[in-house]
Backbone as a chain_set.jsonl record, in Angstrom:
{"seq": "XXXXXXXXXXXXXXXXXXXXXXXXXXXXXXXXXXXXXXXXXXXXXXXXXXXXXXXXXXXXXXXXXXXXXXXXXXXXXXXXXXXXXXXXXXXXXXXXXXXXXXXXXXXXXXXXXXXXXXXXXXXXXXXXXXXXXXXXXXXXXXXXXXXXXXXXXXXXXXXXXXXXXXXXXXXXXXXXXXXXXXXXXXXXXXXXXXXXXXXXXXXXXXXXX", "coords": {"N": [[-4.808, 5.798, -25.778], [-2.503, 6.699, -23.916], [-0.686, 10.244, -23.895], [2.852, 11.173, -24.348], [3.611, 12.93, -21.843], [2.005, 12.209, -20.354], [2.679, 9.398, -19.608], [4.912, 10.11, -18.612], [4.589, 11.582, -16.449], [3.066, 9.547, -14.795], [5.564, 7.445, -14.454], [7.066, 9.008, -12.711], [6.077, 9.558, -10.631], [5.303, 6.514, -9.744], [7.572, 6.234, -9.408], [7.951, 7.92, -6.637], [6.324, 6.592, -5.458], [7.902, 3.998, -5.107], [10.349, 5.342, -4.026], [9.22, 5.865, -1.398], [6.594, 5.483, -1.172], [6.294, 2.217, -0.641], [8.291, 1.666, 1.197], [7.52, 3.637, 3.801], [5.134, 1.442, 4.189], [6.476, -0.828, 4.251], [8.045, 0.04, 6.534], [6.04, 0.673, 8.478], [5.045, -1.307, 9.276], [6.733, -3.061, 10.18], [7.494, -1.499, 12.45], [5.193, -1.677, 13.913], [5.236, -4.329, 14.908], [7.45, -4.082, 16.02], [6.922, -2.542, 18.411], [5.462, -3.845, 19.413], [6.622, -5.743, 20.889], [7.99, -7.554, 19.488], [11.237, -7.867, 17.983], [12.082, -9.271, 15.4], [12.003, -8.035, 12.503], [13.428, -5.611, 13.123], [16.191, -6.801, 13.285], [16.513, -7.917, 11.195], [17.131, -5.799, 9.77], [14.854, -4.133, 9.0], [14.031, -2.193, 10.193], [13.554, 0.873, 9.073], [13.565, 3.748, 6.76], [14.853, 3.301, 5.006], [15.036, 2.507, 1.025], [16.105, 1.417, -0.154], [16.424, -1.574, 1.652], [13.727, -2.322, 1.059], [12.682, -2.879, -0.975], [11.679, -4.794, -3.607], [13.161, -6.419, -6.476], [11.636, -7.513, -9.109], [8.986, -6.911, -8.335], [9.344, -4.192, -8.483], [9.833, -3.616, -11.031], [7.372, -4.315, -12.121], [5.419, -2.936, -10.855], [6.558, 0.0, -12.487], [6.345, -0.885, -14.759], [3.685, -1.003, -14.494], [2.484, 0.868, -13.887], [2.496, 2.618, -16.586], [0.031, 1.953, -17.369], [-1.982, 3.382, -15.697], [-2.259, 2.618, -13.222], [-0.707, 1.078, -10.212], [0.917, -1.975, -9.828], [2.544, -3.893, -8.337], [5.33, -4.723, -5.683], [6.723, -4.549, -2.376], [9.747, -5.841, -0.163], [8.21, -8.381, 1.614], [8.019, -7.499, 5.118], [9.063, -8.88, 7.246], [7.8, -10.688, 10.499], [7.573, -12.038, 13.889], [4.759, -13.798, 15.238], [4.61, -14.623, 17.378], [5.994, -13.566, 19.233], [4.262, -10.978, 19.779], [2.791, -9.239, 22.112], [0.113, -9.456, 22.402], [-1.063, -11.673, 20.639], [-3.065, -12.591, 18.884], [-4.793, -9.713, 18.104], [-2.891, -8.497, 17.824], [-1.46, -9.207, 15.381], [-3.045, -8.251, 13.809], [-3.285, -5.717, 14.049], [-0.709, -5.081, 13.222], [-0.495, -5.627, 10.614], [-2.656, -3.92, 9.556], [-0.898, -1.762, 9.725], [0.544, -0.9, 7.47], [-1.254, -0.395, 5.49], [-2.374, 1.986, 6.49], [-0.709, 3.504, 7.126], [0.624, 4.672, 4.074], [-2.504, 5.922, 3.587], [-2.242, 7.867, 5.57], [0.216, 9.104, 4.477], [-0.543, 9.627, 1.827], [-2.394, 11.825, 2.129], [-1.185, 13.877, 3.937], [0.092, 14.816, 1.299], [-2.484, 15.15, 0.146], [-2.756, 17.861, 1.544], [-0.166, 19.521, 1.042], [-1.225, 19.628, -1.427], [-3.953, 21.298, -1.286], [-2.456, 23.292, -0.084], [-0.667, 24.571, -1.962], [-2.692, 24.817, -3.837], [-4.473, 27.356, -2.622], [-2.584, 28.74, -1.606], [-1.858, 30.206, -4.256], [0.698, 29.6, -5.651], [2.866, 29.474, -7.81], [4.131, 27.006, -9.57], [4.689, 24.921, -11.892], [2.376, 22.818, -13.761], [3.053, 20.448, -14.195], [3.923, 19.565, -11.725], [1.915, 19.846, -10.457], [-0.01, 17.408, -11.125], [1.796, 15.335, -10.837], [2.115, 15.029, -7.88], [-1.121, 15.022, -7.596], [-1.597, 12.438, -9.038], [0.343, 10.654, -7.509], [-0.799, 10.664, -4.844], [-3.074, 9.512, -5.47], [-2.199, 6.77, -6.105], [-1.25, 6.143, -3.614], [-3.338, 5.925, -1.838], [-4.458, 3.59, -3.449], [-3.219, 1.841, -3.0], [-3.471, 1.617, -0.023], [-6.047, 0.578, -0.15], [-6.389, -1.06, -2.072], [-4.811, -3.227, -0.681], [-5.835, -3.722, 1.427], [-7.958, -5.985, 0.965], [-9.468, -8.941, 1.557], [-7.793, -11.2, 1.059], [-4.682, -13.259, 1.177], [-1.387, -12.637, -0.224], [-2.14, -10.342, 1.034], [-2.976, -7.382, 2.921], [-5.293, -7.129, 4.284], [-5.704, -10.049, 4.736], [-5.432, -10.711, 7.483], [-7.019, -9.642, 8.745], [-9.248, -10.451, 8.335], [-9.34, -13.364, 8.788], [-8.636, -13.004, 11.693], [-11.784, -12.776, 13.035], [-12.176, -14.976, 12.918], [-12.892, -18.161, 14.552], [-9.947, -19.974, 16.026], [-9.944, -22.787, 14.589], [-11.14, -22.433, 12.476], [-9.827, -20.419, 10.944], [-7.565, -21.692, 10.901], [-7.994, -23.136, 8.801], [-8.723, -21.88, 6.94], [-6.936, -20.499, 5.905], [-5.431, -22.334, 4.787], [-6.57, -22.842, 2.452], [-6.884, -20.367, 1.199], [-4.137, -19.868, 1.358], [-3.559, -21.753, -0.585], [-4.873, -21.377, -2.632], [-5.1, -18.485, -3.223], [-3.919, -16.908, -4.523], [-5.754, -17.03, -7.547], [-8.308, -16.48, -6.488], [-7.809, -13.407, -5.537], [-7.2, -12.672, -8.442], [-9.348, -12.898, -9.875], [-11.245, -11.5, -7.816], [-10.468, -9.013, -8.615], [-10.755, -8.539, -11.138], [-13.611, -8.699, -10.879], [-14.208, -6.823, -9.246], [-12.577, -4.657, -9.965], [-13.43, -1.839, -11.479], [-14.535, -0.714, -9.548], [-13.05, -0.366, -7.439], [-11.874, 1.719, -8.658], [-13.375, 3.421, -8.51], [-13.969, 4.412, -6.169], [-11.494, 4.466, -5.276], [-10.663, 6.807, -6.941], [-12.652, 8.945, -5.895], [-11.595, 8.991, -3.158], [-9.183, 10.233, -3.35], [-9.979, 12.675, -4.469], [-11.293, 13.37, -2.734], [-9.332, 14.043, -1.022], [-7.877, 16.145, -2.098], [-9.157, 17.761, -2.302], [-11.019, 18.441, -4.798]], "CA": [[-3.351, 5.735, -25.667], [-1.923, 7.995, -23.027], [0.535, 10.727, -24.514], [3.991, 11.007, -23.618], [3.654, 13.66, -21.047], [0.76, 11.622, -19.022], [3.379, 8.44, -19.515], [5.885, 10.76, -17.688], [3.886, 11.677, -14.721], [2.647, 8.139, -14.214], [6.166, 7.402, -13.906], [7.344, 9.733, -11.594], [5.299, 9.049, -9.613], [5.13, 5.981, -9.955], [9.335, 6.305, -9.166], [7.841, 8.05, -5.722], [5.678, 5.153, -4.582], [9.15, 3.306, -5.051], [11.193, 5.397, -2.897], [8.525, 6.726, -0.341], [5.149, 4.629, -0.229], [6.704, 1.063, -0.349], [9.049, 1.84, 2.514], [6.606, 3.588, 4.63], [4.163, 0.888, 4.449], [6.469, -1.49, 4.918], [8.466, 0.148, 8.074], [5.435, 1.059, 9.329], [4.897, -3.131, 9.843], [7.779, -3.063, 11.44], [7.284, -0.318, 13.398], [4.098, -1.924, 14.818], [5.881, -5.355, 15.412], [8.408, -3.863, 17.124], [6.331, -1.71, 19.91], [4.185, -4.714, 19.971], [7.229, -6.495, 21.11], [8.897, -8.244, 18.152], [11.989, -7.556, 16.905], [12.734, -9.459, 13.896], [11.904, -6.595, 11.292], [14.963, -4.846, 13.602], [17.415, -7.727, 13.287], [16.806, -7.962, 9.753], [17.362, -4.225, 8.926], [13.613, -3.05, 8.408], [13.175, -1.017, 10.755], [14.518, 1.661, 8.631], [12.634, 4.024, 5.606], [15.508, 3.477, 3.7], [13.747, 2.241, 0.425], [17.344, 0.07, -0.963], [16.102, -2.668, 2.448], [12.865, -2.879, 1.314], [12.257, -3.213, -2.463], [11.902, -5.906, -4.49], [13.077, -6.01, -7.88], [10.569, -7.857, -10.081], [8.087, -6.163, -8.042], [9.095, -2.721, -8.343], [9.585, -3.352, -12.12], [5.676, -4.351, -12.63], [5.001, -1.107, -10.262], [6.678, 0.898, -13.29], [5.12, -1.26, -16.089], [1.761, -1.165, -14.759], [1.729, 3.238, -13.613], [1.516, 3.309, -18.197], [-1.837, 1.858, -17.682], [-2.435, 4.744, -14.429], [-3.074, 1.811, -11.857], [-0.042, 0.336, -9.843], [0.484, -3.17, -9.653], [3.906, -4.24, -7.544], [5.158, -5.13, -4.147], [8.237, -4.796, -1.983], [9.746, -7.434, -0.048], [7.458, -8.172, 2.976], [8.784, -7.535, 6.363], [9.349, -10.317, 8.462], [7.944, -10.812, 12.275], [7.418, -13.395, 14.739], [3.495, -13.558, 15.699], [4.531, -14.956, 18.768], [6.824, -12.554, 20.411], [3.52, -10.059, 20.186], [2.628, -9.284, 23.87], [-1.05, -10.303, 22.007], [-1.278, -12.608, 19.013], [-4.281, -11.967, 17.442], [-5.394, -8.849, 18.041], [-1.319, -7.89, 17.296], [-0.758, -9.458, 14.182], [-4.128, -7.385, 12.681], [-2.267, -4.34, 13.798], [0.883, -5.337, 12.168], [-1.575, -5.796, 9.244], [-3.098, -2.754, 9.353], [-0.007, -0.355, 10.054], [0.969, -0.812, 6.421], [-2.35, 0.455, 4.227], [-2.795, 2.913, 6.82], [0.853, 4.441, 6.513], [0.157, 4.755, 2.747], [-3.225, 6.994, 3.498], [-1.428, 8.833, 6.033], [1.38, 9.938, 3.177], [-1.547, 10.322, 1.111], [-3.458, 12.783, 3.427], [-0.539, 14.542, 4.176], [0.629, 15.038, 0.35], [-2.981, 16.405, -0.07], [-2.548, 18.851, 2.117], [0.251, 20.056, 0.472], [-1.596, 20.104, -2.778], [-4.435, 22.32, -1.09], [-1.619, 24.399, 0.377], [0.079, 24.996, -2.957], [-3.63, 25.866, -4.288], [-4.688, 27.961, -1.952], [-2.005, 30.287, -1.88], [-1.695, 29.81, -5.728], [1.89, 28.576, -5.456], [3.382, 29.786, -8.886], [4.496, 25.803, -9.811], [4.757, 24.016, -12.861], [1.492, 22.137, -13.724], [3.22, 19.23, -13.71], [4.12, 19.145, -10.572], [0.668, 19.174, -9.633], [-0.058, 16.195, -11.652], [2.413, 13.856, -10.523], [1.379, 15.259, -6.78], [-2.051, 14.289, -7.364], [-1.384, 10.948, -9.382], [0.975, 9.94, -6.181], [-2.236, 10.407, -4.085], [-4.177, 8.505, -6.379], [-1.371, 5.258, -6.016], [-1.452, 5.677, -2.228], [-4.484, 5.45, -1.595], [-4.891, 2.604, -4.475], [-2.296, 1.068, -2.599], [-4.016, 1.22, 0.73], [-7.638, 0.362, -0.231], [-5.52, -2.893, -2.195], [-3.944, -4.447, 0.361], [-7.061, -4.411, 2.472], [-8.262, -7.064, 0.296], [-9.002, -9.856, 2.875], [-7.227, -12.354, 0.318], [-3.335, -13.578, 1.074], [-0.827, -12.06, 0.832], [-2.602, -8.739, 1.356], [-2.927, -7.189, 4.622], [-6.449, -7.325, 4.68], [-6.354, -11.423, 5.228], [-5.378, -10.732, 9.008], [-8.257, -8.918, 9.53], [-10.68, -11.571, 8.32], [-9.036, -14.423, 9.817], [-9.171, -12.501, 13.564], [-13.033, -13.299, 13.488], [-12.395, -16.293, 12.659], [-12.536, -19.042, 15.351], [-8.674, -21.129, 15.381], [-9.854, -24.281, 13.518], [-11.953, -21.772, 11.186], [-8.53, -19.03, 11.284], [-6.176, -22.714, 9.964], [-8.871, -24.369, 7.313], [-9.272, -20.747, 5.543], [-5.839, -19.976, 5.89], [-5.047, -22.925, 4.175], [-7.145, -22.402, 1.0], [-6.293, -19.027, 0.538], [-2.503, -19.538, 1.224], [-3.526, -22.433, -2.101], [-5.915, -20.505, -4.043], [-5.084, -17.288, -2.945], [-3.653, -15.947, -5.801], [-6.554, -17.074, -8.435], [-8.933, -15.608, -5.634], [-7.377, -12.395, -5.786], [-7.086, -11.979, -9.973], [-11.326, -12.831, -10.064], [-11.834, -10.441, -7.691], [-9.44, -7.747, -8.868], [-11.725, -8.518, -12.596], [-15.296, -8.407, -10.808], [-14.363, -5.272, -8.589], [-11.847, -3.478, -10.692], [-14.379, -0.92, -11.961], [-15.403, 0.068, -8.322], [-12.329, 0.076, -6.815], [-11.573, 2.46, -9.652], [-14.186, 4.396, -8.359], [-13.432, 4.504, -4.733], [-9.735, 5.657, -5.246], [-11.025, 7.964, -7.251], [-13.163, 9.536, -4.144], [-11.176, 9.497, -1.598], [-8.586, 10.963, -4.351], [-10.606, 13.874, -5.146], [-11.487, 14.066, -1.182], [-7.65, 14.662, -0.136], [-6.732, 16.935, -2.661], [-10.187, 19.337, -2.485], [-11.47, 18.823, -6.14]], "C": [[-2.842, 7.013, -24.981], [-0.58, 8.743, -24.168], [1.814, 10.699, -24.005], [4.371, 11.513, -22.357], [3.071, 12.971, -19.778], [1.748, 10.008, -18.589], [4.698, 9.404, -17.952], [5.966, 10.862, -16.505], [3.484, 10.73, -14.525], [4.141, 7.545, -13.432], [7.311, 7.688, -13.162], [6.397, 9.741, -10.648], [4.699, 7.646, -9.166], [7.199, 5.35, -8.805], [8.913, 6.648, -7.026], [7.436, 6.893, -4.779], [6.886, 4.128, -4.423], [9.903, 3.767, -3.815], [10.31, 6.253, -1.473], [7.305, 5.739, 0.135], [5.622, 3.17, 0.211], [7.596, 1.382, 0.719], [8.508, 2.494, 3.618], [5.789, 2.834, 4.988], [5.103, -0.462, 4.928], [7.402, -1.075, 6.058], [6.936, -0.035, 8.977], [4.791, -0.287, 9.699], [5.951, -3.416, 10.8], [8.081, -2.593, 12.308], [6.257, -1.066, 14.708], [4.06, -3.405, 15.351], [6.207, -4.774, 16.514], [8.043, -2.987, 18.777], [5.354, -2.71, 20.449], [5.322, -6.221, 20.925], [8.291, -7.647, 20.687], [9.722, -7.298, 17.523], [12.649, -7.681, 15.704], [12.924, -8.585, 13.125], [13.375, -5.939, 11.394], [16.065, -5.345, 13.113], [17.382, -7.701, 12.28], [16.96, -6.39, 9.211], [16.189, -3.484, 8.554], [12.857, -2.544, 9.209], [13.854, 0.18, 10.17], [13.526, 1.964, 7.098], [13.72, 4.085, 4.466], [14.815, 2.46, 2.728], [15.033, 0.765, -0.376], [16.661, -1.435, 0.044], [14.51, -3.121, 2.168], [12.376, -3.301, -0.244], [12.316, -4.407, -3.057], [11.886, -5.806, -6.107], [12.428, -6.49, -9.374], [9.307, -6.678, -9.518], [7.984, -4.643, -8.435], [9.123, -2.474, -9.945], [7.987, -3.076, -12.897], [5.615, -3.213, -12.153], [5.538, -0.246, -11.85], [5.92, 0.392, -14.69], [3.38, -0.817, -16.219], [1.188, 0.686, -14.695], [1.776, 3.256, -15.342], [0.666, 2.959, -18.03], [-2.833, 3.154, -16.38], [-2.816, 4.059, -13.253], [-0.929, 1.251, -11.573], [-0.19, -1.146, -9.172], [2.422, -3.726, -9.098], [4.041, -4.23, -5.764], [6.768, -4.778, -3.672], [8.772, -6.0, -1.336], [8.989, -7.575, 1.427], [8.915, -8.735, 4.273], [8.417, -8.826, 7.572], [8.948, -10.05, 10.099], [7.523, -11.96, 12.48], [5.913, -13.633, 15.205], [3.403, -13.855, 17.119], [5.285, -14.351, 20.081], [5.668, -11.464, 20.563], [2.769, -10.403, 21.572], [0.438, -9.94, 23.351], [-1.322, -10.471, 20.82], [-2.044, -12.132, 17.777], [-4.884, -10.793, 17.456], [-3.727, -7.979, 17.239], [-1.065, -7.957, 15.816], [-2.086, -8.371, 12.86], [-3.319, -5.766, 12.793], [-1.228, -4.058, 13.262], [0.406, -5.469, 10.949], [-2.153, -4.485, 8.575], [-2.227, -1.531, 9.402], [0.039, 0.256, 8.362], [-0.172, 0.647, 5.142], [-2.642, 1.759, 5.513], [-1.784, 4.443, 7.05], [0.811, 5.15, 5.458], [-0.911, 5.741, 3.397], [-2.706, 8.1, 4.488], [-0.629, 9.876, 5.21], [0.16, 10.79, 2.152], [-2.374, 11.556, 1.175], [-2.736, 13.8, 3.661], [0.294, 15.252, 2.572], [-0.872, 15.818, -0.198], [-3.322, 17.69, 0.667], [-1.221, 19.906, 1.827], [0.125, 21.141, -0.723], [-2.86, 21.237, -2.571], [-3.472, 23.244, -0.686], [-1.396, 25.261, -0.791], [-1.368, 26.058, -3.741], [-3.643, 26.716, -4.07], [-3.643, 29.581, -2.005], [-1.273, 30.301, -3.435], [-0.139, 30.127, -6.152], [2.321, 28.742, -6.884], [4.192, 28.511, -9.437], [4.335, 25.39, -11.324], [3.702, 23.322, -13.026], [1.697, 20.751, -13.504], [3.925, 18.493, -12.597], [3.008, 18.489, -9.822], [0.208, 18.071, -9.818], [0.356, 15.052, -10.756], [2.352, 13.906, -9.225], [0.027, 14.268, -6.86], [-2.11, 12.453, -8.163], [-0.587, 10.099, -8.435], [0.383, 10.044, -5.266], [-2.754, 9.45, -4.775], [-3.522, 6.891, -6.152], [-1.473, 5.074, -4.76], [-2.089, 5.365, -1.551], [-4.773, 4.359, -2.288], [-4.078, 1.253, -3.143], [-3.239, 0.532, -1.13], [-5.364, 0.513, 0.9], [-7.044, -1.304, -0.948], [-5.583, -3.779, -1.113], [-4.959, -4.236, 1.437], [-8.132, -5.315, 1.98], [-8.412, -8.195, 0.866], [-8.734, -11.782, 2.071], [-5.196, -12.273, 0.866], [-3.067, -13.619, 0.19], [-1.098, -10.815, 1.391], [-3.389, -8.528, 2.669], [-4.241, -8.098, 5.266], [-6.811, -9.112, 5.031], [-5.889, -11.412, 7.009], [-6.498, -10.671, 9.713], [-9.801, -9.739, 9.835], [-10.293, -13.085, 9.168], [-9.063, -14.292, 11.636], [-10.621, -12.707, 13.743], [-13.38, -14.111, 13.139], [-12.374, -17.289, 13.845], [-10.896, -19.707, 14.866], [-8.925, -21.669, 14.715], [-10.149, -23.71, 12.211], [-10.668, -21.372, 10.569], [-7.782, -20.37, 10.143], [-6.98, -23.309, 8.84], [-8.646, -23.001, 6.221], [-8.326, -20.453, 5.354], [-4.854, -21.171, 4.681], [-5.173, -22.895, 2.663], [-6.978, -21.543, 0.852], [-4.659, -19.183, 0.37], [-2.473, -21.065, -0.52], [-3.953, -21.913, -3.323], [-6.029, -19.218, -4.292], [-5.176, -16.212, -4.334], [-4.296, -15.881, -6.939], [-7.419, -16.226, -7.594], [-8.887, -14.534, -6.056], [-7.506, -11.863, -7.33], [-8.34, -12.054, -9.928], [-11.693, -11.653, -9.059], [-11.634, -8.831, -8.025], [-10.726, -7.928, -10.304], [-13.061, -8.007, -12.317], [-15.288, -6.793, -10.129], [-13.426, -4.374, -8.868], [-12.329, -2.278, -10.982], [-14.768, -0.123, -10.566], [-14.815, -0.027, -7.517], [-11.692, 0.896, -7.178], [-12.117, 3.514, -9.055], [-14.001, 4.96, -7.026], [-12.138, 4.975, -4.064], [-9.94, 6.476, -5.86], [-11.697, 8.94, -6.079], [-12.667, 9.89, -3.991], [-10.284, 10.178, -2.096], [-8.733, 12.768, -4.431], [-10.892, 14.794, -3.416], [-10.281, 14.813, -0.598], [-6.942, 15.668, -0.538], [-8.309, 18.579, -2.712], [-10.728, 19.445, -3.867], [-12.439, 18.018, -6.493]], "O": [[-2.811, 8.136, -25.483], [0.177, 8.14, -24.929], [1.87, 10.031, -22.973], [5.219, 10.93, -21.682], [3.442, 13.07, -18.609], [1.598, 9.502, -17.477], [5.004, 9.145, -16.789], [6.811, 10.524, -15.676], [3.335, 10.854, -13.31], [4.146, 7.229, -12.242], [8.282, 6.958, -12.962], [6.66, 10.48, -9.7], [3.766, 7.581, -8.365], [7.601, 4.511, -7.999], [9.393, 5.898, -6.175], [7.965, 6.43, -3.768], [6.761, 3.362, -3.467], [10.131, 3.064, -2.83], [10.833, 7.097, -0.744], [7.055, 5.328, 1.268], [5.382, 2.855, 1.376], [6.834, 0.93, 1.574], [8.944, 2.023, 4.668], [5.34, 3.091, 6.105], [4.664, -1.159, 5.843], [7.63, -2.07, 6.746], [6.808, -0.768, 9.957], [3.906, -0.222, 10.552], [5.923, -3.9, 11.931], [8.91, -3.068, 13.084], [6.432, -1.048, 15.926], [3.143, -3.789, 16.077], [5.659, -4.792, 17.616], [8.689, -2.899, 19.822], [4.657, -2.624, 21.46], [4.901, -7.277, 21.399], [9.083, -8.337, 21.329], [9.403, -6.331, 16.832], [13.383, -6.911, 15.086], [14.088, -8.226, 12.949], [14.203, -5.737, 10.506], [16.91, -4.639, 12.562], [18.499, -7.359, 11.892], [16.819, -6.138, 8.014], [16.264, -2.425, 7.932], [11.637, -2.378, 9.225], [14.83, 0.561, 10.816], [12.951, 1.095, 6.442], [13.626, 4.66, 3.381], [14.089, 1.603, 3.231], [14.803, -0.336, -0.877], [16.373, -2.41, -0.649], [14.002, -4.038, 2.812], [11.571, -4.225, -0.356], [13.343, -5.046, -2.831], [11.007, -5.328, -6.825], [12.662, -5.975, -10.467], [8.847, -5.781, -10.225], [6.954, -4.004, -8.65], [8.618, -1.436, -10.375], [7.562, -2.25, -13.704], [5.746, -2.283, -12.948], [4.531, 0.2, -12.401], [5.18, 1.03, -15.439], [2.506, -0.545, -17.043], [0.245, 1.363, -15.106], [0.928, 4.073, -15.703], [-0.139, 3.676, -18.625], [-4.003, 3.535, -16.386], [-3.509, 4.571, -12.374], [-0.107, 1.123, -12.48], [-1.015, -1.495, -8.328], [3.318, -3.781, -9.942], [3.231, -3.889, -4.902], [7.752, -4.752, -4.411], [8.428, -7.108, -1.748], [9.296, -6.779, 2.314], [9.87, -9.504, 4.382], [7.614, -9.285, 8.384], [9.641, -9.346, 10.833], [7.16, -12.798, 11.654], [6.23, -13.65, 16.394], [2.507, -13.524, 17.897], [5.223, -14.539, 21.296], [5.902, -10.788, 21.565], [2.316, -11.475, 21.973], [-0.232, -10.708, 24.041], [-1.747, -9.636, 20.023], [-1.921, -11.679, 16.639], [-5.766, -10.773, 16.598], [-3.663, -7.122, 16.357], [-0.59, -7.048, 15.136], [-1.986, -8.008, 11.687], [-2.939, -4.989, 11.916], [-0.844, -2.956, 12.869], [1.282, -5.371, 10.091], [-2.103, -4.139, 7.394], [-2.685, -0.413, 9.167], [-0.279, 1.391, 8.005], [-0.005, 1.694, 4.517], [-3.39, 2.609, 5.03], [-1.966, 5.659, 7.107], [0.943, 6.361, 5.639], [-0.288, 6.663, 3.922], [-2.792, 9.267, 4.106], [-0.748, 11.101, 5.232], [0.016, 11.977, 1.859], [-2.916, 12.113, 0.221], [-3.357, 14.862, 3.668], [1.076, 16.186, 2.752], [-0.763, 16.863, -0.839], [-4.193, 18.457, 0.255], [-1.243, 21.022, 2.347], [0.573, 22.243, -1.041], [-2.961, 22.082, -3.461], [-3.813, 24.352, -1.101], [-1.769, 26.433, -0.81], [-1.36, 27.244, -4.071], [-3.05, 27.49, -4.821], [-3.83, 30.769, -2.265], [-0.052, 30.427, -3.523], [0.071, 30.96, -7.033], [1.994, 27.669, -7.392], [5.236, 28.948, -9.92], [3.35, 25.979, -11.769], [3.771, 22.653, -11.995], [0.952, 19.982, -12.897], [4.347, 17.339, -12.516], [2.891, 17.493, -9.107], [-0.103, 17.456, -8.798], [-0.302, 14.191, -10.171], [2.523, 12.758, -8.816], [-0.025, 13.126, -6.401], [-2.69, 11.497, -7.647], [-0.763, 8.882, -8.48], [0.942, 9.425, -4.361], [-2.721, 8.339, -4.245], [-4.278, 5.926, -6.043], [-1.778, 3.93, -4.426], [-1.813, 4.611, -0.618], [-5.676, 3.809, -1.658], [-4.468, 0.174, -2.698], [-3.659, -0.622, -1.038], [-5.711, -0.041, 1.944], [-7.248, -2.404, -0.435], [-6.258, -4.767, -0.822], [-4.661, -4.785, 2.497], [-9.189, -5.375, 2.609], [-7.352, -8.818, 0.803], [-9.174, -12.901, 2.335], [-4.599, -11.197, 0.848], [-3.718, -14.242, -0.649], [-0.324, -10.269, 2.177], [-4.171, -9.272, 3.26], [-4.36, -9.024, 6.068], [-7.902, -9.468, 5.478], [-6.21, -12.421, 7.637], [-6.915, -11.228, 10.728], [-10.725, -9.774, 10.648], [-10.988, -13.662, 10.004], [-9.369, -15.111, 12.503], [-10.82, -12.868, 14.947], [-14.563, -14.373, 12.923], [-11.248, -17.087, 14.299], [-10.609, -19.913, 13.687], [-8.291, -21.433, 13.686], [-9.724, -24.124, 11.132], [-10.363, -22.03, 9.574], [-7.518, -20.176, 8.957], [-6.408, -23.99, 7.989], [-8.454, -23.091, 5.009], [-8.354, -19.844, 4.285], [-3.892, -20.861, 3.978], [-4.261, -22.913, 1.836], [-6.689, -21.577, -0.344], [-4.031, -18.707, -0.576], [-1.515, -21.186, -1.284], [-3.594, -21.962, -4.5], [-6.718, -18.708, -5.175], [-5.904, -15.359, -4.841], [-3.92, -14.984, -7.693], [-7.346, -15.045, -7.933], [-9.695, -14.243, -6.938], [-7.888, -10.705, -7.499], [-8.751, -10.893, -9.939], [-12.474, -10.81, -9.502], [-12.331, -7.842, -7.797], [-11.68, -7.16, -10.175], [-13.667, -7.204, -13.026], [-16.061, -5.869, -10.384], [-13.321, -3.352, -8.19], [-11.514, -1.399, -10.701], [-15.262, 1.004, -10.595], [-15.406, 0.113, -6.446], [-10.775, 1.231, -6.429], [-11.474, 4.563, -9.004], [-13.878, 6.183, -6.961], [-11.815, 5.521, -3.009], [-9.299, 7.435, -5.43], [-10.939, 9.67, -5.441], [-12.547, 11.078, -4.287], [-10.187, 11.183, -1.392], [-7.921, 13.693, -4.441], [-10.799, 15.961, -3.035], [-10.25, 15.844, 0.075], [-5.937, 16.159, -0.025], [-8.305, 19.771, -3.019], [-10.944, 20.604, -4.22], [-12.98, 18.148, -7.592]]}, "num_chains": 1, "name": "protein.A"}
């Protein structure tokens, strides 16, 4: 049973991934629409890191339910494009796929570089700053290594459907967009433990410890 303090920093940071990772990951879809030639995202207002256009509010509630257990589990509202205004389809829509989880380790990457900074020149801070620093690494990266999951709706089904032949690309697309979401909870059960382990890593890699 976490104490009250470790409840605290889960969610504050937990509050960050609200107004910082979910709106980076999803501009940065819209970002990579829109240079790819699509502007829906625009017309609808998300090209923009404000975090009020992109949230969703069941979603962002689970996000705060689930940081007491130290894992985030929530979504914002996905950004809207056209697959067919990209100047190329399928190689486009994986990049519009991929902007998102790679936004997220970006923030991540760049927040531990902070947290070596602060070391380094031993940064007279509050301990629990550092905390909820490195526990908002720990979600961004969770976040990005997630959603490369090559199950719908998570990024990662772009990526697997691009080496897919068409007929292959619409049969698998079909059963996942049916079964997707049982899919997804069995494998979240069989590889929970070792995706545990793997955000841990790269975790420990970004921040130097």
């Amino acid at each position: 049973m976490p104490t009250l303090d470790v409840v605290i920093y889960r969610l504050i940071a937990a509050g960050l991934v609200l107004l910082v990772g979910f709106p980076v990951h999803e501009f940065a879809h819209a970002w990579a629409a829109y240079i790819q030639g699509d502007a829906t995202a625009k017309m609808y207002g998300r090209l923009t890191l404000n975090p009020m256009v992109h949230l969703d509010k069941m979603g962002s509630i689970l996000l705060l339910i689930s940081a007491l257990a130290g894992w985030v589990i929530g979504w914002a509202k996905p950004t809207p494009y056209n697959a067919a205004n990209l100047r190329n389809r399928r190689n486009g829509e994986v990049l519009v796929a991929l902007a998102g989880p790679a936004a997220n380790m970006v923030v991540a990457a760049a927040a531990g570089i902070i947290f070596r900074i602060i070391v380094a020149l031993q940064i007279d801070l509050p301990i629990a700053v550092g905390i909820v620093l490195v526990t908002f690494i720990q979600y961004q990266v969770l976040l990005a290594i997630f959603n490369l999951l090559p199950i719908p709706p998570l990024d990662g089904s772009a990526v697997l459907l691009r080496f897919l032949s068409p007929r292959q690309a619409w049969e698998v697309r079909g059963m996942l967009a049916q079964y997707g979401i049982i899919v997804l909870l069995l494998i979240v059960v069989l590889i929970g433990p070792l995706l545990g382990q793997v955000v841990g890593s790269v975790t420990r890699a970004l921040v130097g410890l």
